[in-house]
KELOKE-538084 format. One line per field, with one value per residue (C-alpha): x, y negated, z. Coordinates in steps of 0.05 Angstrom, whole numbers, plus 5000, padded with zeros to 4 digits. Example, Ala and Ser with C-alpha at 12.3 -4.5 7.8 and 13.67 -1.06 7.14 Angstrom:
<kolmars>
u: 5246 | 5273
v: 5090 | 5021
w: 5156 | 5143
</kolmars>
This chain:
<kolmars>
u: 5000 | 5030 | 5036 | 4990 | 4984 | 4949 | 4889 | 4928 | 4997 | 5060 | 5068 | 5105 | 5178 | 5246 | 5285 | 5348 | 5375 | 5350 | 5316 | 5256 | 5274 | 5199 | 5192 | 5121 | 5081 | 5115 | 5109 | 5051 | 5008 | 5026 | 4975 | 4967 | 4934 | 4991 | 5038 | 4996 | 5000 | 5074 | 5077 | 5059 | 5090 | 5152 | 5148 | 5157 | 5227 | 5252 | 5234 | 5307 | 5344 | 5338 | 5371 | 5425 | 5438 | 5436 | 5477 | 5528 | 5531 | 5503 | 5465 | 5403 | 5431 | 5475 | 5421 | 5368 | 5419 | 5429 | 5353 | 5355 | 5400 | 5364 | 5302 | 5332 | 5350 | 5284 | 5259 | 5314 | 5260 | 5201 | 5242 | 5279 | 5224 | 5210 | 5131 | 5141 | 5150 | 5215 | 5235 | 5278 | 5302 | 5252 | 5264 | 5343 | 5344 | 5353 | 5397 | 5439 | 5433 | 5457 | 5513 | 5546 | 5549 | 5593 | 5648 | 5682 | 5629 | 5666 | 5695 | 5709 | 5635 | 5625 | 5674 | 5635 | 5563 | 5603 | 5640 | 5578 | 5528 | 5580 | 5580 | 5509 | 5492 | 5548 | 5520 | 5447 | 5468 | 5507 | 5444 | 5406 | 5447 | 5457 | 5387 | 5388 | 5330 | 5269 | 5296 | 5305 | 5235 | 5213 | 5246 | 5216 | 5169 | 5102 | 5108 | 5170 | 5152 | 5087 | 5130 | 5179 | 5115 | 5076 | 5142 | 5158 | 5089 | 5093 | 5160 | 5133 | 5074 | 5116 | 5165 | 5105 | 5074 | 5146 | 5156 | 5233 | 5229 | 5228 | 5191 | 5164 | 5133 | 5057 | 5060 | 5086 | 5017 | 4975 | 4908 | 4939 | 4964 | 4882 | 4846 | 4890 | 4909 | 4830 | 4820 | 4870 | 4842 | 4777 | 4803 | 4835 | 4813 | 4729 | 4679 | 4632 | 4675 | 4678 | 4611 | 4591 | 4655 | 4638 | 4567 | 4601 | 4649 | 4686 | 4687 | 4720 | 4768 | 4783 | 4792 | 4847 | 4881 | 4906 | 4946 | 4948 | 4884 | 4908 | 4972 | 4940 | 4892 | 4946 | 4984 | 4928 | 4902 | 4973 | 4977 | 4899 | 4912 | 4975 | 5024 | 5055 | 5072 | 5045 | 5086 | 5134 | 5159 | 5219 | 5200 | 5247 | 5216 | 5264 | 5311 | 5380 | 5414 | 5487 | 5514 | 5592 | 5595 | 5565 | 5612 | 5671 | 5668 | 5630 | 5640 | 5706 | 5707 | 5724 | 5758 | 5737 | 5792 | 5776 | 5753 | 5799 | 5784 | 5772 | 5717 | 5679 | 5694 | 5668 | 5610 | 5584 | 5544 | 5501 | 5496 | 5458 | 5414 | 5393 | 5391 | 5335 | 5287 | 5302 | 5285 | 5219 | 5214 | 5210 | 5178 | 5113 | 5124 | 5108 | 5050 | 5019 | 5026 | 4997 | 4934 | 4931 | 4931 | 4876 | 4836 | 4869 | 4869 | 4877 | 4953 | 5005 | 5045 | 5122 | 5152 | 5228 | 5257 | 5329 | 5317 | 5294 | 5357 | 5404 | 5365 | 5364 | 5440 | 5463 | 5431 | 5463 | 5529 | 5524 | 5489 | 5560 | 5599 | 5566 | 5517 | 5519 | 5446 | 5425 | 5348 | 5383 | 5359 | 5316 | 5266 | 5188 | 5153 | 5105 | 5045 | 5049 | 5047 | 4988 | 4964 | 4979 | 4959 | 4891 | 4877 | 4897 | 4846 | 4799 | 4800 | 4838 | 4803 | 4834 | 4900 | 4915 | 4983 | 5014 | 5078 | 5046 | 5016 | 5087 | 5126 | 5081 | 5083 | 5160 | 5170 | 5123 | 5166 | 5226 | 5190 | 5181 | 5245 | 5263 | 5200 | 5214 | 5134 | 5131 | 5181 | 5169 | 5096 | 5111 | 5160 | 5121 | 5098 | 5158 | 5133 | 5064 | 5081 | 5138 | 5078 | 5027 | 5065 | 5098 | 5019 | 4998 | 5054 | 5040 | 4965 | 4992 | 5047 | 5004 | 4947 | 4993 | 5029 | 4974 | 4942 | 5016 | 5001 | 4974 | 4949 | 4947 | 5011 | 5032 | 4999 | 5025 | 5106 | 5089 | 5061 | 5115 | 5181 | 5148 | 5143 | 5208 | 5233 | 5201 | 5224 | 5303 | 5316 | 5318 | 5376 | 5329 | 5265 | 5288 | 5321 | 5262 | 5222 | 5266 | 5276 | 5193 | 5182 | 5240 | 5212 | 5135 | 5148 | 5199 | 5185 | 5121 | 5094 | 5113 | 5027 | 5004 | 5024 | 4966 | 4911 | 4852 | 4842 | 4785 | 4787 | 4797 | 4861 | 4894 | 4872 | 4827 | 4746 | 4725 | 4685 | 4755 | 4792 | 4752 | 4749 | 4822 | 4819 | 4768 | 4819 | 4883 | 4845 | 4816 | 4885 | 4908 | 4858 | 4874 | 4939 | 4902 | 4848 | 4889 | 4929 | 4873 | 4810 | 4764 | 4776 | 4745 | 4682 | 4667 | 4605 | 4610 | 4592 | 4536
v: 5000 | 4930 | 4879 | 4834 | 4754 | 4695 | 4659 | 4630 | 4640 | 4678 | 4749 | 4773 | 4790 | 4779 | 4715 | 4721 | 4654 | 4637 | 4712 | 4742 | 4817 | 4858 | 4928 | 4971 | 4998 | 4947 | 4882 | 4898 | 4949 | 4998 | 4989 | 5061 | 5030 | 4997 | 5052 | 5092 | 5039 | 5036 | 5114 | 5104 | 5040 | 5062 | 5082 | 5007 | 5001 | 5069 | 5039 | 5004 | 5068 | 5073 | 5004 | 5025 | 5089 | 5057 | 4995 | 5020 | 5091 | 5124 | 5190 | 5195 | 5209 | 5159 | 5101 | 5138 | 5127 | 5052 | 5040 | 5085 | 5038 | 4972 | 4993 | 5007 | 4929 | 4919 | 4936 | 4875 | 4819 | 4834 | 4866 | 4796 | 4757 | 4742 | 4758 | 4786 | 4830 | 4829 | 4855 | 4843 | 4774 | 4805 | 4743 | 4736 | 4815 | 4802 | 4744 | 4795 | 4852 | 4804 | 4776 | 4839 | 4870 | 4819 | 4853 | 4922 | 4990 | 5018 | 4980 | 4920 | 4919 | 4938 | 4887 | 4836 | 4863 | 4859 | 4793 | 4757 | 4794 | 4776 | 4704 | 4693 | 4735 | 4684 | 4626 | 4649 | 4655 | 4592 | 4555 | 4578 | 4576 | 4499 | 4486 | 4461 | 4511 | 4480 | 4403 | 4426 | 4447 | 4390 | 4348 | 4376 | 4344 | 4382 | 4378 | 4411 | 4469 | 4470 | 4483 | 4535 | 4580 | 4569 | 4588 | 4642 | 4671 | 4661 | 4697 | 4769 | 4765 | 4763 | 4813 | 4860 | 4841 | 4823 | 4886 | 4922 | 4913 | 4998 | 5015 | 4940 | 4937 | 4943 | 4975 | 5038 | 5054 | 5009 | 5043 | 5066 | 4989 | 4965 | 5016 | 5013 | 4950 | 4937 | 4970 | 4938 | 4862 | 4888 | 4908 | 4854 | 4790 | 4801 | 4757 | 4815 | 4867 | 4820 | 4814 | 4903 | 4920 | 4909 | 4945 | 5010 | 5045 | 5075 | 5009 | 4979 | 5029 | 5029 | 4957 | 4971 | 5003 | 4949 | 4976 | 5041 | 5061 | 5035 | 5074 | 5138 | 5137 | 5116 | 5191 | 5225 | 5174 | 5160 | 5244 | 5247 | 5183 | 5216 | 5161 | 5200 | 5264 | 5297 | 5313 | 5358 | 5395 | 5436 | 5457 | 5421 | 5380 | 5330 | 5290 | 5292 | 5208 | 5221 | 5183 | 5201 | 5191 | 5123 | 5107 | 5135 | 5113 | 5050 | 5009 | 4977 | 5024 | 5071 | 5069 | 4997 | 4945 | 4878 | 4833 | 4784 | 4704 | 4688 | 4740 | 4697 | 4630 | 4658 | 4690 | 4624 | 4591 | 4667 | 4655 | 4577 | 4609 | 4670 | 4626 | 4564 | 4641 | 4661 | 4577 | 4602 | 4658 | 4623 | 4563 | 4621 | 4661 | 4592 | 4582 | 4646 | 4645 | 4576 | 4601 | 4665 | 4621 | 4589 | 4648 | 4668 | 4616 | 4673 | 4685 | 4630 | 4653 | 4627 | 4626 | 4594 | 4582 | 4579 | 4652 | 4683 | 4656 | 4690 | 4753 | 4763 | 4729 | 4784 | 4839 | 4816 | 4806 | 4881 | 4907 | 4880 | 4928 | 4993 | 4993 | 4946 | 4933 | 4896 | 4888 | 4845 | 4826 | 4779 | 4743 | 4767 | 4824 | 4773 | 4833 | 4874 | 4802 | 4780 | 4846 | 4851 | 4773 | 4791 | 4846 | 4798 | 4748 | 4796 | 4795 | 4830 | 4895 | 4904 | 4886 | 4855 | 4814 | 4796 | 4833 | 4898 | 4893 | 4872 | 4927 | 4989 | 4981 | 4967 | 5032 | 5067 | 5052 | 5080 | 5144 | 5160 | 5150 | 5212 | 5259 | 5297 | 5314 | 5240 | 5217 | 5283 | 5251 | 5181 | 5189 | 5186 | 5129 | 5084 | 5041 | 5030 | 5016 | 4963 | 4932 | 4931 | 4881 | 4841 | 4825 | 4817 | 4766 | 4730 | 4720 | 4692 | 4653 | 4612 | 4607 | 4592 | 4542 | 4505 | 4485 | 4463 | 4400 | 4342 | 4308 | 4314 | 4291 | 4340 | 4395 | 4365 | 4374 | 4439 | 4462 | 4439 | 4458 | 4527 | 4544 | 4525 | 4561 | 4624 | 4614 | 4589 | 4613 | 4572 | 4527 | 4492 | 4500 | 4466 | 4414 | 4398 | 4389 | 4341 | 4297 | 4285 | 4270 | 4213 | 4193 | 4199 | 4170 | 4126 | 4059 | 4070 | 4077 | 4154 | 4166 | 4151 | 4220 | 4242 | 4196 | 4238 | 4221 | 4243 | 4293 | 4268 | 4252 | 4200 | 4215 | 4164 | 4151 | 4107 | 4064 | 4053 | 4047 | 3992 | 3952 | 3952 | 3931 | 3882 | 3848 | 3857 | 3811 | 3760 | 3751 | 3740 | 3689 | 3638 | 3618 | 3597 | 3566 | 3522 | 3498 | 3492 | 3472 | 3438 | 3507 | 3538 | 3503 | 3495 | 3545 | 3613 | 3612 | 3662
w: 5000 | 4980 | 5030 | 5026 | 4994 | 5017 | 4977 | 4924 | 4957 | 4915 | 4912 | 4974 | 4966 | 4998 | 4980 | 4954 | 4934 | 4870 | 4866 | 4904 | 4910 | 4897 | 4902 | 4874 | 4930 | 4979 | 4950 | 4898 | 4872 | 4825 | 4762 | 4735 | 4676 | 4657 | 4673 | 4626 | 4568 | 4572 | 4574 | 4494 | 4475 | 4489 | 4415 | 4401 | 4442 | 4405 | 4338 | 4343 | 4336 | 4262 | 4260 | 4304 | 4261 | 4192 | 4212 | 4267 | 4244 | 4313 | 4319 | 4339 | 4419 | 4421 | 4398 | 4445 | 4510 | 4487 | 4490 | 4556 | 4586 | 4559 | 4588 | 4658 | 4659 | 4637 | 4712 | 4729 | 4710 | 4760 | 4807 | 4823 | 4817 | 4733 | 4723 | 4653 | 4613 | 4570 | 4507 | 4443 | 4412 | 4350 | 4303 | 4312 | 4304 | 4221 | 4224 | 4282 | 4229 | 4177 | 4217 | 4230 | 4169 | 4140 | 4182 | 4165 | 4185 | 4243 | 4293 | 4269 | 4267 | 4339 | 4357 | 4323 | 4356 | 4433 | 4423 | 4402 | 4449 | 4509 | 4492 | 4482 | 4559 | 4593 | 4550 | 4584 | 4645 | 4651 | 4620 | 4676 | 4736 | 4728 | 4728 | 4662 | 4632 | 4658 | 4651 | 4578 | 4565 | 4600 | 4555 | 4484 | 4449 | 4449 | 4366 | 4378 | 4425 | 4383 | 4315 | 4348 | 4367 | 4296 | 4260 | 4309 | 4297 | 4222 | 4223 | 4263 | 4212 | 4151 | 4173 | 4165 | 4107 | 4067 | 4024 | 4025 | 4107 | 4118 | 4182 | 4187 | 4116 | 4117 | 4038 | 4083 | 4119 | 4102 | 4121 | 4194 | 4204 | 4173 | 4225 | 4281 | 4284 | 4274 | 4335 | 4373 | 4354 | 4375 | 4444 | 4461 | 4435 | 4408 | 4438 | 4423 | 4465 | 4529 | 4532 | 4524 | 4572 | 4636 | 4616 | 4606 | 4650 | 4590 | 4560 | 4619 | 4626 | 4546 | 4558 | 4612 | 4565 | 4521 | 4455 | 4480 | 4444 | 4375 | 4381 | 4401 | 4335 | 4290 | 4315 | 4268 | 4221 | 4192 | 4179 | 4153 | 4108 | 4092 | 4109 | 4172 | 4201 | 4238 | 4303 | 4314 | 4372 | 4398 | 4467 | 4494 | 4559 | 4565 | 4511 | 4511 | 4505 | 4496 | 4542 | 4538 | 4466 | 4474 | 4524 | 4490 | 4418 | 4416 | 4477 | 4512 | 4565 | 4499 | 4441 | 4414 | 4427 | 4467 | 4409 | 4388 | 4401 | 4339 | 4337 | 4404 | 4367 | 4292 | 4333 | 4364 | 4306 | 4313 | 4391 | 4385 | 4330 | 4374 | 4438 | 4392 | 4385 | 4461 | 4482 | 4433 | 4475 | 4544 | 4513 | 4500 | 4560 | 4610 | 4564 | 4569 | 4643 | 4649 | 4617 | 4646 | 4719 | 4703 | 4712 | 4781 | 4833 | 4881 | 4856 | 4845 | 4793 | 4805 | 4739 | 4733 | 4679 | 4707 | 4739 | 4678 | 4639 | 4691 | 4688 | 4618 | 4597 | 4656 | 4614 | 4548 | 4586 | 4613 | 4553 | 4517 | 4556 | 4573 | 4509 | 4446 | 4426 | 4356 | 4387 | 4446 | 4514 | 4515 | 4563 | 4536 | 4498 | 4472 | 4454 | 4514 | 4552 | 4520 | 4536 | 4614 | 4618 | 4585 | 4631 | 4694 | 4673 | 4694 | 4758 | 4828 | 4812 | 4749 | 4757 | 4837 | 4819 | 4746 | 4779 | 4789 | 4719 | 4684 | 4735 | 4724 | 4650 | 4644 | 4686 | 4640 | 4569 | 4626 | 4641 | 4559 | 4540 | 4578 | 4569 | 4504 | 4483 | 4492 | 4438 | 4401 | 4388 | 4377 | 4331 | 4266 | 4293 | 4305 | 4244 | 4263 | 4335 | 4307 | 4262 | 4317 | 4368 | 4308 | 4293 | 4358 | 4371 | 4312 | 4333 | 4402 | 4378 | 4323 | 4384 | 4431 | 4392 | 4365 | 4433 | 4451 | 4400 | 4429 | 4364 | 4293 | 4273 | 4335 | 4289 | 4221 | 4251 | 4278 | 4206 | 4170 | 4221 | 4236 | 4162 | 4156 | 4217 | 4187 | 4114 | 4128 | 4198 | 4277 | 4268 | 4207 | 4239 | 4297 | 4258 | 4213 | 4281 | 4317 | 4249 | 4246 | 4313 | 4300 | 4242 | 4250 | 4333 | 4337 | 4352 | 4375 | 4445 | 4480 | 4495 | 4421 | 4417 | 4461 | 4434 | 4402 | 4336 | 4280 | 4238 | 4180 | 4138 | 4150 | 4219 | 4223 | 4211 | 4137 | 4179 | 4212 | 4159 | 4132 | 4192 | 4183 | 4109 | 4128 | 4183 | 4138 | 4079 | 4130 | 4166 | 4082 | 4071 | 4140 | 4111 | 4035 | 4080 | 4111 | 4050 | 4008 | 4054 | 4005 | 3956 | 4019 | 4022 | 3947 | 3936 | 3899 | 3830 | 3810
</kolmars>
């Protein structure tokens, strides 16, 4: 039984400094629901290892005990205090994948993948323990932060729907992504649903249940479509990471050499490009717990910024050493958040703290890495999983970001810099955004940004725009009047 919180106190914990140590069943409840979810979607964390074998030459073993030992720092977030749920730098995984192969297969590629993933965990960490994190955000425009969500969203929908992307490309399956991802929309965001759930009890629980649902029908529509496999099993109860080969032949505790400095220096312009989509990332993840609040005065939800930067640039900076990982470490699954912040709105009987939520599912992805049946039947899958939270995030992340603006030229920056960010990468996208704001805001006063305006281009009414003309010609005509007074009273012929 967790100890219990006040009316709208924080989660109980022990502090640590700039931590709060929590531990399930002492400090909050342990959410089978969630447990179960993660259980499944595990299939979306293993759905790296064909990246890690195509790109850094792994076996299957070796890339299963780097996302083994990823997901064990997962539990690092909510266990010192970080109400999410984290997951992979998704967008800067293709500029990562296209980064190091412009270096030799082998290991001057490994070298390449540590030197920069090193860099970027102490560049994290030192971000957040000087308190700089949250006077950053503070400090963004809203066009901006509302641009860097738009184009992050636009960027997880088009790595589906791009053809040539392998497991990501919707021309794969598309039925199994129309009828399962279907499903899943239904689930989670229909009016209609919201209203039938709580009338059923299977309904409620099915509601519980976030993605889960969606991923278990895709295991037999894919095969009856015939875009999947079906399953396959070897008897085998539990899988087998290799460990010792991982440690041996593709770390520096191994066989790869210290990289050189020139590698950290060459690898920085990668490290501010990842570190503009992890700002993205945090940027969301204080949105979506902002509006999940709103629902539950009963919980304060303590979010830092700072904390979450040391947490997750000390999993890059270990990740470096004992496990290279393309995927990264980065602060927020933006799906499965979405999905545990959903299920929070609903009340203390669903889910009693967002902790318990974001623990139980993280240590359900944990579980099925090791439980062979498990991976056995979500293999075939790997794709569809993949597809499902790129879609999901890209819902959230245009939702998200749109209700950051504050006005319409808010909305007209974020249209324009998230297209770009999406189309030519972070470093632009971000660029674009800070030039418009200068452009469209400077010199005028800092809360025109926030004054509502109608709906109509250029943003405001006719009848307004013609009491404009109307002034601009009579302020014209005083200076004629007065040089030419007797023109002035002369009556109009016709």
């Amino acid at each position: 039984m967790s100890l219990k919180r006040q009316h709208g106190g924080v989660q109980p914990g022990i502090n640590m400094g700039p931590f709060t140590l929590r531990l399930p069943f002492l400090h909050y409840r342990f959410e089978f629901a969630d447990y179960l979810q993660g259980l499944l979607m595990c299939t979306v964390c293993l759905a790296i290892i064909p990246v890690l074998t195509g790109k850094l030459g792994m076996s299957f073993e070796v890339a299963l005990a780097i996302v083994i030992l990823n997901g064990t720092l997962y539990l690092a977030h909510v266990t010192f205090g970080d109400p999410v749920v984290p997951g992979w730098v998704t967008p800067a995984v293709p500029l990562l994948i296209a980064y190091v192969e412009a270096f030799a297969p082998g290991v001057e590629r490994m070298q390449a993948l540590i030197s920069f993933e090193l860099t970027f965990g102490l560049f994290c960490v030192a971000i957040g323990a000087s308190g700089l994190a949250r006077k950053v955000i503070r400090l963004i425009p809203n066009a901006v932060q509302s641009g860097i969500l738009i184009g992050a969203g636009f960027a997880a929908i088009m790595l589906v729907f791009k053809p040539g992307k392998g497991l990501k490309s919707f021309d794969n399956f598309p039925w199994t992504v129309v009828i399962c991802m279907g499903l899943a929309f239904y689930l989670l965001f229909s009016e209609h649903f919201k209203k039938i759930r709580h009338k059923n009890k299977l309904l409620y629980y099915l509601s519980n249940l976030g993605m889960m649902p969606a991923l278990a029908l895709a295991i037999f529509v894919g095969p009856l479509t015939g875009e999947l496999s079906w399953p396959t099993y070897d008897g085998s109860i539990f899988t087998e990471p290799d460990f010792g080969a991982l440690f041996s032949q593709y770390t520096i505790l191994g066989t790869i050499p210290i990289p050189p400095l020139k590698m950290f220096i060459t690898s920085l312009p990668m490290v501010i490009s990842a570190y503009i989509v992890i700002f993205g990332d945090v940027i969301q993840t204080q949105a979506l717990l902002e509006d999940a609040q709103k629902y539950r005065p009963d919980e304060m939800i303590d979010y830092n910024p700072n904390r979450s930067h040391m947490i997750f640039g000390g999993r890059n900076a270990i990740m470096s050493v004992i496990g290279p990982d393309i995927s990264m470490c980065g602060p927020l699954w933006a799906a499965m958040q979405v999905v545990i912040c959903e299920r929070y709105k609903h009340g203390p009987r669903a889910m009693d703290s967002v902790f318990g939520g974001a623990g139980s599912f993280r240590m359900g992805t944990w579980t099925g890495y090791f439980l062979a049946p498990i991976t056995s039947t979500v293999k075939p899958i790997l794709g569809v999983g993949l597809a499902s939270t790129m879609l999901i995030q890209g819902y959230v992340s245009v939702r998200v970001g749109v209700l950051k603006s504050r006005s319409f030229n808010d909305l007209g920056i974020a249209g324009i810099s998230g297209a770009i960010l999406a189309t030519r990468g972070a470093a632009w996208g971000l660029g674009a955004a800070i030039l418009l704001c200068l452009m469209i805001y400077l010199g005028g006063r800092k809360e025109n940004a926030y004054i509502s305006e109608e709906p109509v281009f250029p943003g405001n009414s006719p009848e307004k725009i013609q009491r404009e003309v109307e002034a601009a010609l009579t302020a014209n005509d005083e200076p004629e009047r007065s040089r030419s007074p007797r023109v002035a009273q002369e009556p109009a012929i016709g």
